[in-house]
Every structure is written in C-alpha cells, then in structure tokens.
N, C-alpha and C positions, 0 to 999 in steps of 0.2 A: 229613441236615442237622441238626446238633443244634439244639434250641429248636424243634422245629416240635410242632405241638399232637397228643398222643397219642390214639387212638381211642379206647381204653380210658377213659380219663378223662373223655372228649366222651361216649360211652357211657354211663356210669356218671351222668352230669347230664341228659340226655337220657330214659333211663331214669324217674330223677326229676319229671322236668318232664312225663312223658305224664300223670302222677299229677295234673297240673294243667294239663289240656290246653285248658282255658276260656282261661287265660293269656295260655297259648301264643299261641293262635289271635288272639288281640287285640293281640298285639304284631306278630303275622304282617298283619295287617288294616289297621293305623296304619302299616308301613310301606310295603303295596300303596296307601292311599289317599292315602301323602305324596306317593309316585312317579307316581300319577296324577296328583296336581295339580299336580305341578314338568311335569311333562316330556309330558302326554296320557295316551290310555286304551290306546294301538295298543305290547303289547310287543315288536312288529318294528322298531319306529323310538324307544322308550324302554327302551332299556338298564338303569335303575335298576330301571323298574316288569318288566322281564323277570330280574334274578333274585330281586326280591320275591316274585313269584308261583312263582319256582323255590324258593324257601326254604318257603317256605306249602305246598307240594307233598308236600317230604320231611315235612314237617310234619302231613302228612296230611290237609289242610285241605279240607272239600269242595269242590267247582268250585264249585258256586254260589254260596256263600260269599265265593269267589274274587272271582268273577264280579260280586258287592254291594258290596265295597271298591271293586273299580274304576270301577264306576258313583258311587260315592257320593264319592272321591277325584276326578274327573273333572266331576262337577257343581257348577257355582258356588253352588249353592244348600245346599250342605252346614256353610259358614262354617267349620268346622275348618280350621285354618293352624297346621301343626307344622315348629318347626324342629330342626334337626341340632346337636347339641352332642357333643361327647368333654370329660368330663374323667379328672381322671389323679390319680395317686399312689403311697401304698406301702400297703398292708394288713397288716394280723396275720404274725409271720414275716420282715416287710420284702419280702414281695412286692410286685412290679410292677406296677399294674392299670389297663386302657385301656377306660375304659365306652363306647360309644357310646349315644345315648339320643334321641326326638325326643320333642319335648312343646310345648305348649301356652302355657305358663307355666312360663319361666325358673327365677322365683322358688320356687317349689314344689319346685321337682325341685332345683336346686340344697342349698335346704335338707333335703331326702330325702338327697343324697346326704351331704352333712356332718352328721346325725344317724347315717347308717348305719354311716360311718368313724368319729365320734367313741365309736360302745357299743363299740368293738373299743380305744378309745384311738390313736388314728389317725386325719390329716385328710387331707385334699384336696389335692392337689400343685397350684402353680403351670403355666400353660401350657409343654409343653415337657421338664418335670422326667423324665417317662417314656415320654413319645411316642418318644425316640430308642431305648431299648429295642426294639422292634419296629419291622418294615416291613411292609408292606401288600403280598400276595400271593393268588393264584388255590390255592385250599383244595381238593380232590377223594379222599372215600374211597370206595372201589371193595372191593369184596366180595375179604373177604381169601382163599377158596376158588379165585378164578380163576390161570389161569396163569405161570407169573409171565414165563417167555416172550414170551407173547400182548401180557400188561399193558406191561411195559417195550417192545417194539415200538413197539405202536398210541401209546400216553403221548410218547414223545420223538420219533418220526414227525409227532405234531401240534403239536409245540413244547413239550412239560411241560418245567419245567428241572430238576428233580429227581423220582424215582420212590424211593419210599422201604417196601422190604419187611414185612408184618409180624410183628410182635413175637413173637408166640405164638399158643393156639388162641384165637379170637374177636375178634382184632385184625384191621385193614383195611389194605390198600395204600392210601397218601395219595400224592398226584399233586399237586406244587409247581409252581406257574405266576409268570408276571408278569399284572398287573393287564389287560394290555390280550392277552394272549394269552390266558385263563381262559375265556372263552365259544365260542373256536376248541377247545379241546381239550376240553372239557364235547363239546361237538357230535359231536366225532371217537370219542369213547369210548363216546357214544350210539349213535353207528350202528356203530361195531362190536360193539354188543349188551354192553359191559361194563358190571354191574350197577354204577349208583354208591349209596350207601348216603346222601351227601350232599355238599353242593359248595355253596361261598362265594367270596366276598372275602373275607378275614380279616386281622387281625394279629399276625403270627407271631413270637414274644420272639425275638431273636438267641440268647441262651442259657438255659437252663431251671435251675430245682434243686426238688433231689426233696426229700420230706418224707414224714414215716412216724410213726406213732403217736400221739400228742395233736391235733399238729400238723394233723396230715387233718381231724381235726373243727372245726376253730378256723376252718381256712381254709372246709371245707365250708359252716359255716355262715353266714359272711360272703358268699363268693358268692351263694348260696341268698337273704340277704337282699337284696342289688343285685340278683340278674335278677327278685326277686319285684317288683320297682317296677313299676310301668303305663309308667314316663318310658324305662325298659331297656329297649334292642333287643337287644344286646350285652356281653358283659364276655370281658375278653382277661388274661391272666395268663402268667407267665413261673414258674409251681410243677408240678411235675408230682409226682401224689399218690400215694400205693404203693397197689397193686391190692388187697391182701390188708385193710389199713386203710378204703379204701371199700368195701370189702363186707358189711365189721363194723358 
C-alpha cells in the first residue's frame, strides 16, 4: 500500500526517543490514566486502556509502573481530567501533519503547538484541512527475519487486509488492518508466536513523499520539537525520509 508508515523511519525516531525514555514513559502514563478514567481499570472490558498498556509495553515500560497509572487514572481522587484533541496542518516542505495530544489545558497546548509551527514559518491548519489526508487503521510490525510464508498465512487467516514485505536488511513486515479488526489479529499473530516489534492504531497518509538531504533535518527537527511536548501523544506525517540522511 503506498503511504503506509515505513519502519525504518519509525526506527530511526524510536531509536531517538529511548534517549529520552523519561518522556516517553509519561506520555505512555497520561495516556493509561486517561483510559482509565474514561472507560475503568479492567483492560478486558476497556479497549482504549488495553492498548495503552499494549503501547507502554513495547515501550518497555515496567508493570508497576503500569500498574500506578491505572490505579491513579481509575481513582477519583487523582483530579487529573485530560482531554483528546488532533490538530492539523502543513509543516516545513508542505508536509502533512496529524498531532494527537491529551492535555489538561487547552490553552497551553494549543499555544505550544502554534509557537512550534510558527519557528518553522508555518501555522496550524483549520479542522479538516488534513485529516482527509490519512485514514485510521490497525498498524502491526512483526520481526522482519520471520517467514514470509508463515507471516502472510497467519496475517490474512485472521483478517489483516494488507501484509506488506520488508524493504531491506533491518526493515519489519507491517501487517495493515481495519480499526475494529486490529486487536483480532494482534491476538492471532501472538499465539502463533510471531514476534511483533509494535502494534497501534495509527494514521496512515494515503500517499507519501520522500525527502533527502537538507530537507531530513528541517523535518527532523520539527517533529522532534512536537513529540517533545508533555501535550503529544502522537504525530503522523505523510514525508518518508531517505535512510542514509537520517543516519548522518
């Protein structure tokens, strides 16, 4: 499928980000304790707070850890009440960018995110302007070493709608779902023992464009400055960046 989000790339921010694994873990944390308090503490019967805690996992997040958001997301006594915002726009290049973000205070985080856009010379899109860009799909990379036999089987057996081979040495099979079919085939690839490397919801550009040289650090560093927000849970883009450029 073109436009689907490359591993390498996800890798390569990932990579990054363990470098700031404090962050991490607190963004991972805000979101186990919003899913708690929308939806209870039981991830068998709250869906949002089960793949919070699936996210916080690959994340490498300890159980206990784990285990303190949900207690403290689940206790009326905690006062924290965060809501879900997306907004949208075009970034440096004329990229496409889909934040999600919960937070506390609107106002804060909204002006976070229009200082962020405006250092690049670039604002805030209107609701809508980019959301159509992307659709919302079941995200799954799987250890790009396994079969690809085995993989394609078990993957479209439990409903993936696309399986998509990988690229080179160190790239992952990504396994494309619908929203409501994602947690069936997360489940099916688990007990057939296929390593997943990670697994979302995400939002997937319809189409992508690549970028090479200047351009990788320009974008680099604008995302880098969105997911360093406390208000970021998420950022989606429709750039895929040339390998040899992030590595430099």
């Amino acid at each position: 499928m073109a436009g689907h989000s490359k591993w390498a790339n996800i890798r390569h921010r990932k990579d990054r980000q363990d470098k700031k694994r404090g962050v991490m873990w607190s963004k991972c944390s805000k979101a186990i304790m919003a899913a708690a308090r929308q939806g209870g503490p039981d991830p068998d019967t709250n869906l949002s707070l089960r793949y919070a805690i699936d996210e916080a996992k690959y994340a490498n997040m300890p159980k206990d850890t784990i285990n303190r958001a949900i207690d403290k997301g689940a206790g009326a006594a905690s006062g924290e009440n965060f809501e879900e915002i997306t907004y949208e726009g075009f970034g440096p290049c004329g990229v496409a960018v889909l934040i999600d973000a919960l937070t506390d205070n609107k106002n804060r985080t909204v002006t976070d995110m229009r200082t962020i856009f405006k250092k690049v010379g670039c604002s805030i899109g209107t609701a809508g302007s980019v959301a159509h860009m992307f659709q919302t799909r079941g995200q799954i990379f799987l250890d790009g070493e396994l079969d690809e036999e085995l993989v394609m089987e078990q993957a479209l057996e439990a409903g993936a709608e696309d399986v998509i081979a990988p690229e080179g040495e160190g790239d992952a099979w990504t396994v494309l779902t619908s929203p409501t079919e994602f947690q069936t085939v997360k489940e099916a690839l688990e007990k057939a023992e296929l390593k997943i490397i990670e697994a979302q919801i995400a939002k997937i550009p319809n189409d992508t464009h690549e970028f090479t040289g200047e351009d990788v650090g320009k974008l680099m560093a604008f995302f880098e400055a969105l997911e360093d927000n406390d208000d970021v849970q998420k950022v989606y883009w429709n750039a895929v960046l040339d390998e040899s450029a992030l590595e430099s």
